[in-house]
C-alpha positions, 0 to 999 in steps of 0.5 A, spaced: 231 163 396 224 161 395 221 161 388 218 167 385 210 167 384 208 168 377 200 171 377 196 164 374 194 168 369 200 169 367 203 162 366 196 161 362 199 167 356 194 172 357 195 178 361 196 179 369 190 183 369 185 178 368 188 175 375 184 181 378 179 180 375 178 172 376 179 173 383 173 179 382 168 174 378 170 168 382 165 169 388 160 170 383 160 164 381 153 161 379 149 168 380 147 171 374 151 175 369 147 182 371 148 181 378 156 181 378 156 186 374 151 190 378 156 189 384 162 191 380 159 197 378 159 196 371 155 194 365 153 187 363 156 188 356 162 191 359 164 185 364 163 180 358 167 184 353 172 184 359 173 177 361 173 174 353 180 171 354 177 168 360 172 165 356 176 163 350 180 158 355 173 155 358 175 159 365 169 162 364 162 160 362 155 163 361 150 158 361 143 162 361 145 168 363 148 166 369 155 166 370 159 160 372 166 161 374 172 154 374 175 154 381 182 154 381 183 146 380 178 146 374 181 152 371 188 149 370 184 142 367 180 146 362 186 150 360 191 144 358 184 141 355 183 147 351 190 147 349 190 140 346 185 140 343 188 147 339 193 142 338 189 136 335 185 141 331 191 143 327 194 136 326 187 134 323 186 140 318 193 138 316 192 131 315 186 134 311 190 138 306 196 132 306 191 128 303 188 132 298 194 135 295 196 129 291 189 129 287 189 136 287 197 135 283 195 130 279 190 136 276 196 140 274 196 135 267 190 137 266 187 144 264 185 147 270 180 152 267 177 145 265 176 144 273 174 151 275 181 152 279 187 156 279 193 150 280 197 148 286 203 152 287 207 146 290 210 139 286 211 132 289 217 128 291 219 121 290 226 120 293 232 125 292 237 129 296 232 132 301 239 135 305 241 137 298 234 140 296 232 144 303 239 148 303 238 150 296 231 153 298 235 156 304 240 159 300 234 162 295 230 166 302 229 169 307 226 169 314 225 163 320 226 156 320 222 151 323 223 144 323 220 138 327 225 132 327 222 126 330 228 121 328 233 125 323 239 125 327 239 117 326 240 119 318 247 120 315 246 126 313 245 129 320 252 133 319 251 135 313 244 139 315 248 141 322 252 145 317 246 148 313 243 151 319 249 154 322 250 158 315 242 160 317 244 163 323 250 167 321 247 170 317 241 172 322 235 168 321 232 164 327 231 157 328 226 154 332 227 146 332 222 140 336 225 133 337 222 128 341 224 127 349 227 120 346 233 125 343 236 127 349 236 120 350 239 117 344 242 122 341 245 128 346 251 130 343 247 132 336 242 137 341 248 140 344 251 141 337 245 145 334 244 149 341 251 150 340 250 154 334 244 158 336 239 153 335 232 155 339 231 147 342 224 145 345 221 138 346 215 134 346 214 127 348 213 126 341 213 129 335 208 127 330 212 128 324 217 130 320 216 138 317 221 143 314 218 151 313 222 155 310 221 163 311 214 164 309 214 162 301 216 154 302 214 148 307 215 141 306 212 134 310 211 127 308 205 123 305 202 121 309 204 125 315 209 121 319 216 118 319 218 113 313 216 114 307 220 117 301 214 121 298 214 128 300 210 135 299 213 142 297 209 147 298 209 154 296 201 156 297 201 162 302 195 159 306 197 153 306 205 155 309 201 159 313 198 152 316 203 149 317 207 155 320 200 155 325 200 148 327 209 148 328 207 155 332 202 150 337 206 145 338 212 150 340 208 153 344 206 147 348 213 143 347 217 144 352 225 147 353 231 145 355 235 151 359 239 145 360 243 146 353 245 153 354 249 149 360 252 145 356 248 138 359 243 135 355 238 134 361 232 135 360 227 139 366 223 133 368 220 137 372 216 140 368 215 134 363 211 131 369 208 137 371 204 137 364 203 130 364 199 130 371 196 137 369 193 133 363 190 127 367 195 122 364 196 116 369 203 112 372 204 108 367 202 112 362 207 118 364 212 112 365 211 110 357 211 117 354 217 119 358 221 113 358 221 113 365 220 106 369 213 106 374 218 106 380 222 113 378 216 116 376 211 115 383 218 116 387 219 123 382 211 125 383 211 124 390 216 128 391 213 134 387 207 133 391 211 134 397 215 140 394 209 143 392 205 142 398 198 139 395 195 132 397 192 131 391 195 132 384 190 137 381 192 141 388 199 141 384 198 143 378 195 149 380 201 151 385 205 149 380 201 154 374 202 159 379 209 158 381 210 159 374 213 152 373 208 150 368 
């Protein structure tokens, strides 16, 4: 049965609408803005105001009152672009913040009126039971988990939070977890347990840190960002959860899941794992290094992609793909 074709506005998250109106505005391309209109009957303001998703994505641009419009190649291109650099924009505001609550906690000994601010709600940990720490906060909320775990189940303590988070879903909170694709790998018993008990699952390539958020009232992170480091925030400030909440939200969005845990197999879809890193430029051995994958196995899968997907060159497979809905 053949697959069944997903518009491509659709598979980058806006609505099916604005394929219409994409197919509509495309032919325009390179006129000015007030011609298009004139042609599709409706005011200059009007059509502006109904192509905003396509110009937030950068699928649609206005340069000098003319309209220029990504043919379907350079919209898939712009769109991944896009998206990464929301993504990185994120990681840098936090890497910002993570930097600044140290100072800003070392002000909390001192008068606060005397620096003209209200102190941090949050407190700075050296060491300590953090298993131990994060399921008391569990036990004292409500609301979602989020977590990115990029090397945790190595620890010892890997049950003891398996435990914690299977309480959580029983009682109704959701649970959203990242690993890194190095997890399947390594540790595939561990994600199959957590899918087991109802743990929603994706995967990245790579997971930039460790990051716990609990509910909507406390978020914990490593200082600095990263893995290794026996110092942490936990923050209870409502915008700074709420970045946090963002920038996990993000990556959710551009990480990938993993059907396969729900069969029962820790299998990742490579498919659509080289289909993101040839949608993002990335090159062979770039592809072969993030997945874990030798040079051999990626040219031999990426070919064979080309052929099931009918395109000559790799941009041409990114936007079959895109409107098939695979990525």
């Amino acid at each position: 049965m053949p697959p069944r074709r997903r518009p491509m506005a659709t598979a980058f998250g806006l609505p099916a609408a604005m394929e219409d109106l994409y197919r509509r505005v495309h032919p325009g391309s390179g006129r000015p803005v007030a011609e298009v209109a004139h042609s599709l009957v409706v005011e200059p303001d009007q059509l502006l105001a109904d192509l905003a998703p396509l110009l937030a994505t950068d699928i649609v641009r206005v340069e000098r009152g003319i309209l220029q419009v990504a043919s379907p190649v350079e919209a898939v291109s712009r769109y991944v672009a896009s998206q990464a650099a929301l993504v990185s924009e994120a990681a840098q505001e936090l890497t910002r913040v993570s930097r600044a609550l140290p100072v800003l906690a070392e002000l909390r000994g001192g008068d606060p009126q005397a620096q003209g601010a209200m102190p941090l709600d949050g407190e700075v940990y050296e060491g300590g039971n953090v298993p131990q720490m994060l399921a008391q906060w569990i036990q004292e909320s409500s609301g979602d988990l989020c977590f990115l775990r990029p090397d945790q189940w190595r620890l010892p303590t890997e049950s003891e939070m398996a435990r914690v988070v299977n309480d959580a879903i029983r009682k109704g909170r959701v649970v959203r977890t990242i690993y890194p694709l190095a997890a399947l790998q390594e540790a595939p018993a561990v994600l199959l347990g957590r899918a087991s008990i109802g743990e929603q699952i994706r995967v990245l390539p790579e997971v930039p840190t460790r990051l716990a958020i609990i509910g909507a009232s406390r978020g914990l992170l490593p200082d600095p960002l990263g893995v290794g480091t026996e110092r942490r925030m936990a923050l209870r400030q409502s915008a700074l959860v709420q970045l946090m909440i963002r920038y996990f939200d993000l990556l959710w969005e551009n990480a990938h899941a993993v059907p396969a845990l729900d069969r029962g197999e820790a299998r990742p879809d490579l498919r659509r794992l080289l289909l993101g890193q040839l949608a993002a430029g990335a090159k062979d051995e770039q592809i072969a290094r993030t997945l874990g994958l030798s040079l051999r196995t990626v040219r031999r899968r990426v070919a064979a992609l080309m052929v099931e997907l009918g395109a000559d060159t790799r941009f041409q497979a990114g936007v079959e793909a895109a409107r098939r809905g695979w990525i």
